[in-house]
C-alpha positions in Angstrom: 0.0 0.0 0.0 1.7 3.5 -0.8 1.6 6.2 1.4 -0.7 8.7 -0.4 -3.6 5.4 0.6 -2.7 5.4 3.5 -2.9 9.0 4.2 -6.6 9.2 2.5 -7.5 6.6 5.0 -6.3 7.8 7.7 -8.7 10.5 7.6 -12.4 8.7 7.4 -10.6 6.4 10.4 -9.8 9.2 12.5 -13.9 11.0 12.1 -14.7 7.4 12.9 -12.9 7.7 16.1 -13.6 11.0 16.8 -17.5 10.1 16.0 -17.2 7.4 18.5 -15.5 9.4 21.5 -19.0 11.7 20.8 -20.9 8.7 21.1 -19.2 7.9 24.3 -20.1 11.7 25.6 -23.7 10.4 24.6 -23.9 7.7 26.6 -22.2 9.3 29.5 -24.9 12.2 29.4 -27.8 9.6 28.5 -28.8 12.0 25.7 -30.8 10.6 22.4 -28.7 8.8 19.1 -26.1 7.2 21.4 -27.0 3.8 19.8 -27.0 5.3 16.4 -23.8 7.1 16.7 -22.1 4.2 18.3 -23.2 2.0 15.6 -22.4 4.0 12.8 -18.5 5.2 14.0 -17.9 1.5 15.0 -19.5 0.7 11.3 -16.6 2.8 9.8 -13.9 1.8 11.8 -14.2 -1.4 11.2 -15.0 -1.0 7.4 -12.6 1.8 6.7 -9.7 -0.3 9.2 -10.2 -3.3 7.0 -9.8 -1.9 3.5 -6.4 -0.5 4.6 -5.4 -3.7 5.8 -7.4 -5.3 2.7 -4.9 -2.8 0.3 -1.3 -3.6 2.4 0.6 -5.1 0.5 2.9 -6.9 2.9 0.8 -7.9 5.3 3.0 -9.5 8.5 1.5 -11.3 11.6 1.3 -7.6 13.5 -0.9 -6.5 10.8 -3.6 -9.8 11.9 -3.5 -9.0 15.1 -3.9 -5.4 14.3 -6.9 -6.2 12.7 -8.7 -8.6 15.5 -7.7 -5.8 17.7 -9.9 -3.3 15.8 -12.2 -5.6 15.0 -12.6 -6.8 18.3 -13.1 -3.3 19.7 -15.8 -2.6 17.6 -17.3 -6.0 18.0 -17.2 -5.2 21.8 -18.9 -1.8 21.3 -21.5 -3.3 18.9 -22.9 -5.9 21.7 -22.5 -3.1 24.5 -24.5 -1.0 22.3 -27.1 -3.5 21.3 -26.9 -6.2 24.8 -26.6 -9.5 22.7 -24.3 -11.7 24.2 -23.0 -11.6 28.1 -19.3 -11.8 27.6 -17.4 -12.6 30.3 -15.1 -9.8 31.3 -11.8 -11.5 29.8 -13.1 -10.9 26.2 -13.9 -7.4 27.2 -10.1 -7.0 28.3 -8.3 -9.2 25.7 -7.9 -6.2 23.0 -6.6 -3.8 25.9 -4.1 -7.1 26.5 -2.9 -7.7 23.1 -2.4 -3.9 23.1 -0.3 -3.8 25.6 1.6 -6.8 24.8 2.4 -4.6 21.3 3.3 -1.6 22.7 6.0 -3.8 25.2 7.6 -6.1 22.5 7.6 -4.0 19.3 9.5 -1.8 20.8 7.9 2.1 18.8 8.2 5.0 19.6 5.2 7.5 19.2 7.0 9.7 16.7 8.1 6.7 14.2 4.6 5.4 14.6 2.3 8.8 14.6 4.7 10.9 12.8 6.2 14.5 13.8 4.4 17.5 14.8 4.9 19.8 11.5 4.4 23.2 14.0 6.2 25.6 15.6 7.7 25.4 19.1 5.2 28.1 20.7 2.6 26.0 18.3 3.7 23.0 19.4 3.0 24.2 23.3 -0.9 25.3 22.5 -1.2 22.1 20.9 0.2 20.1 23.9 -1.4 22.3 26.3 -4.9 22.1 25.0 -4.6 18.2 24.4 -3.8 18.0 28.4 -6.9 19.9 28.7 -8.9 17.9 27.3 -7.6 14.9 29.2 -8.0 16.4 32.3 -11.1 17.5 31.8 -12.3 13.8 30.9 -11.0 13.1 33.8 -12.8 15.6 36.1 -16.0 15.5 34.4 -15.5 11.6 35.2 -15.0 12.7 38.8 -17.4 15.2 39.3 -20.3 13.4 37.2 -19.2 10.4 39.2 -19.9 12.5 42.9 -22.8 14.0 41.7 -20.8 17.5 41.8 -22.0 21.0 39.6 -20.6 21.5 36.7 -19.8 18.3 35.5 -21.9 18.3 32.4 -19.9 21.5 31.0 -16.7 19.9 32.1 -17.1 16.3 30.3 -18.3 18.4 27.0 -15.5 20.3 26.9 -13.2 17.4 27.4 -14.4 15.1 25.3 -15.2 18.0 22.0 -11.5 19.1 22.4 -10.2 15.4 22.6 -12.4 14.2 20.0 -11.4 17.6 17.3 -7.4 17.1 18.1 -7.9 13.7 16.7 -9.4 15.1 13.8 -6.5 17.8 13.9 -3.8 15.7 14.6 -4.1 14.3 10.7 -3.5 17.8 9.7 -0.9 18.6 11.6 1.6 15.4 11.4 4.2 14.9 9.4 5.0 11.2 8.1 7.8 10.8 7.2 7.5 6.9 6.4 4.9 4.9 5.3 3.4 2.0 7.0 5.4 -0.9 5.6 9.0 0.9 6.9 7.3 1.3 10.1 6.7 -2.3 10.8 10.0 -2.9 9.5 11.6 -0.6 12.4 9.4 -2.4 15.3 10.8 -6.3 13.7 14.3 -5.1 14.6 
């Protein structure tokens, strides 16, 4: 797969994401379309997930268990979503697992795998800044919606709208300076 596919994928998979950390907002706030939006962002991740893999040329035994790992995510979200089957709770932990397991024995660093930041240093400090804003904030709008404290409505919103638009703004703003195939090639060694 060249690089130009993989950029123009990159983008529907990120609004898939993004779409899906709204949907999460949704739920948490119990306000209409969660079901919908869930469906629908878990719909495109898996769909637009697959034809990259589907157009890789070399695919290695990474890019399978990539797959099952987005795959089973969505999978997951699909029967929280829609209460089909009762899994037991080491399904519902066995993508976070295999995650891990990755990120421990391929050995990647975020800026071979995500690319570089293609800003300026003061731009470079907004950017950082308002991305630990929005994690914070997730984290006490969590807190406060969790003891029933004011404001926690306004605080999750925030959170989660910034998180889920630097997603979307991250594609913009990265530079890659390899494609997928090298890589893979760098986490093998």
């Amino acid at each position: 797969m060249t690089y130009t596919t993989t950029k123009m994928i990159s983008l529907p998979l990120r609004m898939s994401i993004a779409l899906y950390i709204i949907s999460i907002l949704f739920n948490l706030m119990h306000w209409p379309l969660q079901t919908e939006l869930t469906l629908v962002s878990v719909f495109g991740l898996a769909m637009f997930y697959s034809f990259r893999f589907y157009n890789k040329i070399d695919k290695g035994l990474i890019d399978y268990i990539k797959l099952f790992l987005v795959l089973g995510w969505s999978l997951n979200a699909v029967n929280k979503v829609l209460h089909l089957i009762s899994f037991s709770d080491f399904f519902g932990f066995l993508p976070y697992v295999i995650l891990i397991w990755l990120l421990i024995t391929r050995g990647i660093s975020y800026t071979e795998l995500f690319g570089e930041l293609k800003l300026k240093k003061s731009e470079k400090v907004i950017y950082t800044f308002v991305f630990l804003i929005a994690v914070v904030s997730i984290f006490l709008g969590g807190l406060f919606k969790t003891m029933h404290w004011p404001y926690a409505s306004i605080i999750l919103i925030v959170g989660f709208v910034l998180f889920s638009s630097i997603i979307i703004l991250d594609y913009f703003v990265r530079e890659y300076p390899i494609d997928q195939n090298e890589i893979d090639e760098i986490g093998k060694h």
